[in-house]
C-alpha positions in Angstrom: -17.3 -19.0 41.3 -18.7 -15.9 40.4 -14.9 -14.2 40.8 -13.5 -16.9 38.6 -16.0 -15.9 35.6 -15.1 -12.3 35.6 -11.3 -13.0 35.7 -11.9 -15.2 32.7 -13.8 -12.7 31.1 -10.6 -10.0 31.7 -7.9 -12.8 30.6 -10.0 -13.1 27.5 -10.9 -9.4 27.0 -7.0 -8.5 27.8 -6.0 -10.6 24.8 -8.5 -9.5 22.1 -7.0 -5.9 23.0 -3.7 -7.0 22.5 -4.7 -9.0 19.2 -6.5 -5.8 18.4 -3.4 -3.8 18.6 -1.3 -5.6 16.6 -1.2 -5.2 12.4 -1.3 -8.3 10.6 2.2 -9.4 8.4 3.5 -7.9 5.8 2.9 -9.6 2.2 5.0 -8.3 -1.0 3.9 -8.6 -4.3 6.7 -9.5 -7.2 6.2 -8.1 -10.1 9.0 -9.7 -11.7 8.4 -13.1 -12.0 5.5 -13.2 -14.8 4.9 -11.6 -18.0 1.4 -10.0 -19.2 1.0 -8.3 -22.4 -0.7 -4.9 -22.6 -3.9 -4.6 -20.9 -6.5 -1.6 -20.7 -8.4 -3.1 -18.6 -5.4 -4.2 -15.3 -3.1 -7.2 -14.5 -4.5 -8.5 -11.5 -2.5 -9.9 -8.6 -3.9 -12.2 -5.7 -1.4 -12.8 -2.5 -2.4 -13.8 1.4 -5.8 -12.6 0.4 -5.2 -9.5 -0.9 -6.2 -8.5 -4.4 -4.6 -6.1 -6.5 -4.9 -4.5 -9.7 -2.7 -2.7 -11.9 -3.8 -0.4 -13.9 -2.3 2.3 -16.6 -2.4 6.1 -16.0 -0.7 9.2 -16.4 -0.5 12.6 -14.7 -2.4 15.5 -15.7 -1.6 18.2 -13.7 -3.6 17.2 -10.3 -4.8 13.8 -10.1 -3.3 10.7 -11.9 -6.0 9.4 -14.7 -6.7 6.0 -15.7 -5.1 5.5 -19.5 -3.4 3.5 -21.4 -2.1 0.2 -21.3 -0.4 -1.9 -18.2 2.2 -4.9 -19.4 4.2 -6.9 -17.4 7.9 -8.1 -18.0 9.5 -10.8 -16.4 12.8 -10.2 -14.7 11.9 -6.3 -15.2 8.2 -5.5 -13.3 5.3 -3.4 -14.5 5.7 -0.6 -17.4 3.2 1.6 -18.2 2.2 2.7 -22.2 -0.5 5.7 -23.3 -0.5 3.8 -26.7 0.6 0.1 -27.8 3.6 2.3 -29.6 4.7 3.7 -26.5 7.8 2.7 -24.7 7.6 -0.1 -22.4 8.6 1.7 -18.9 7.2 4.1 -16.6 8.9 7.0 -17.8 8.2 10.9 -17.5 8.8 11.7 -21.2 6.0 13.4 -22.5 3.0 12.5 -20.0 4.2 11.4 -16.9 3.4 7.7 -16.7 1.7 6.6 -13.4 1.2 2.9 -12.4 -2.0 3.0 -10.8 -2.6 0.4 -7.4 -5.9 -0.8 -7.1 -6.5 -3.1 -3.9 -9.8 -5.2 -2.8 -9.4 -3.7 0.9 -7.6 -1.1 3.0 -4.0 -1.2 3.4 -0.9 0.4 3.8 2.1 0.6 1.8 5.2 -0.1 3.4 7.5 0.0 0.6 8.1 0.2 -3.2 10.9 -2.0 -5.0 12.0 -0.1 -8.9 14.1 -2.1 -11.2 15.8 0.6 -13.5 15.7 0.5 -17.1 18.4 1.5 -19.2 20.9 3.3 -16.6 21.5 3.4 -13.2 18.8 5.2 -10.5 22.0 7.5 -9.0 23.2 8.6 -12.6 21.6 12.7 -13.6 19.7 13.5 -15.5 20.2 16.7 -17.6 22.1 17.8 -14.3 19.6 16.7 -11.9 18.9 12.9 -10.3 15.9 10.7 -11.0 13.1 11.7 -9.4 9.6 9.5 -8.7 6.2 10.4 -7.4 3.9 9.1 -4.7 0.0 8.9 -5.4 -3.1 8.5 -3.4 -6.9 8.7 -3.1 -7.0 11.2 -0.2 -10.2 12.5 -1.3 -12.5 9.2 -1.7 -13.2 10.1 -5.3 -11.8 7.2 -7.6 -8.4 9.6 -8.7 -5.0 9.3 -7.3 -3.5 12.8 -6.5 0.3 13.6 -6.1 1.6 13.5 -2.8 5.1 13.7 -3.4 7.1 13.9 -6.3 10.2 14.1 -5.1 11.5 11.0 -4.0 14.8 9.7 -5.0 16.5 6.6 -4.6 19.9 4.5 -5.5 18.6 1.0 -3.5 15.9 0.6 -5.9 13.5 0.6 -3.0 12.1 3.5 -0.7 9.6 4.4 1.6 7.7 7.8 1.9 6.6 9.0 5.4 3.4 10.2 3.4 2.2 6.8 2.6 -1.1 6.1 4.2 -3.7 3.7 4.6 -6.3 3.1 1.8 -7.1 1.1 -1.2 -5.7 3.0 -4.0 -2.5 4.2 -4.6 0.2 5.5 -7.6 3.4 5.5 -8.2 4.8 7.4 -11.7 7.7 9.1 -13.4 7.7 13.3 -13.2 10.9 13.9 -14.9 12.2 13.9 -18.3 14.6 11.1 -18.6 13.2 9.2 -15.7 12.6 5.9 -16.7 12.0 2.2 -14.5 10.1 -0.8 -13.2 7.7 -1.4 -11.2 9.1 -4.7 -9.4 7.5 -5.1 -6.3 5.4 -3.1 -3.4 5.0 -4.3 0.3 1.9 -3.7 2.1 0.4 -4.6 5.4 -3.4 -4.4 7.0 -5.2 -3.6 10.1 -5.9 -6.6 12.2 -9.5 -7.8 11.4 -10.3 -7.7 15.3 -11.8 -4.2 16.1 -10.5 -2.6 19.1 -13.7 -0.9 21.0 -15.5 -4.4 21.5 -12.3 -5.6 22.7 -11.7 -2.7 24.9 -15.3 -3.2 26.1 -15.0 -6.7 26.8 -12.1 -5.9 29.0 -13.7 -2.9 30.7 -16.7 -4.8 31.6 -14.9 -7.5 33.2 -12.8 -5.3 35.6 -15.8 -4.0 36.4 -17.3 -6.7 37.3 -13.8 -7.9 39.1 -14.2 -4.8 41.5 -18.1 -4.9 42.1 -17.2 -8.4 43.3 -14.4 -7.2 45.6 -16.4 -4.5 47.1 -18.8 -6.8 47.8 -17.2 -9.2 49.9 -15.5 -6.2 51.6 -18.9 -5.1 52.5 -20.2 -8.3 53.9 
């Protein structure tokens, strides 16, 4: 009996290591299929638990601030405006527009989708190719700070090696001339099942598996 209850006990702690191991689904936020007029305040977002919020910023040299306005256009995505005259896009003329992501836990980008405004992504730009940055709090202090602003892409979606986990993100234009949507991001999260009670669990039980065998070799 008493060998039967610790291999129960390692079946059990084997799977909550595996469970613990594993990263929960992916869920994708469209940006496309609503509208929103301008806000100061955040569009907020709500999708397989996760909340998000949107929020309007630009790019002041080393972190992105919170400013401006944050609309939403269906068929289009997210623009970004620094004054209810301002163009309706996330654009690098003048400040560099940032859309900033604000989520309700920890999580990690996996992708970003752009829908491009007025010409295609791939086209140049006085001589050079559209060009968009990558935010994030590294730091812990409330402020996005440029990771990368070099990214360039003709899919309309890319992925940065730099993206991390966390809870607040940004994604902006750095370049003259650079203008798009924001029409979707991917993210995924940590499983909710911690792995050192798991790994405990399990530990304890082959422990106890191979006080049992010695045991019975002993008698």
């Amino acid at each position: 009996m008493m060998f039967k209850k610790y291999l129960m006990i390692a079946v059990m702690g084997a799977g909550m290591l595996v469970s613990s191991l594993a990263s929960a689904a992916t869920t994708t936020f469209n940006f496309t299929t609503d509208s929103f007029a301008p806000s100061s305040v955040g569009i907020n977002f709500l999708s397989d638990g996760i909340g998000l919020t949107v929020l309007s910023g630009f790019y002041n040299g080393s972190d992105g601030i919170q400013a401006g306005f944050a609309g939403q256009t269906i068929g289009s995505g997210i623009y970004v405006r620094q004054s209810i005259s301002d163009e309706p896009y996330i654009d690098g003329s003048g400040l560099n527009d940032v859309a900033i992501l604000q989520f309700d836990q920890n999580v990690r980008i996996e992708s970003i989708g752009l829908r491009e405004f007025n010409h295609t992504f791939a086209e140049q730009i006085n001589g050079r190719p559209e060009t968009f940055a990558y935010f994030a709090d590294v730091d812990g202090d409330g402020k996005v700070e440029l990771q990368d602003q070099t990214l360039k892409d003709t899919s309309l979606t890319f992925v940065t090696g730099l993206m991390r986990e966390g809870n607040l993100f940004g994604i902006g234009a750095m370049l003259e001339g650079t203008d798009f949507y924001l029409a979707s991001v991917t993210v995924s999260t940590i499983s909710a099942v911690p792995l050192p009670p798991a790994f405990l669990v399990f530990a304890s039980a082959l422990g106890g598996l191979g006080w049992f065998s010695r045991r019975r070799r002993m008698s």
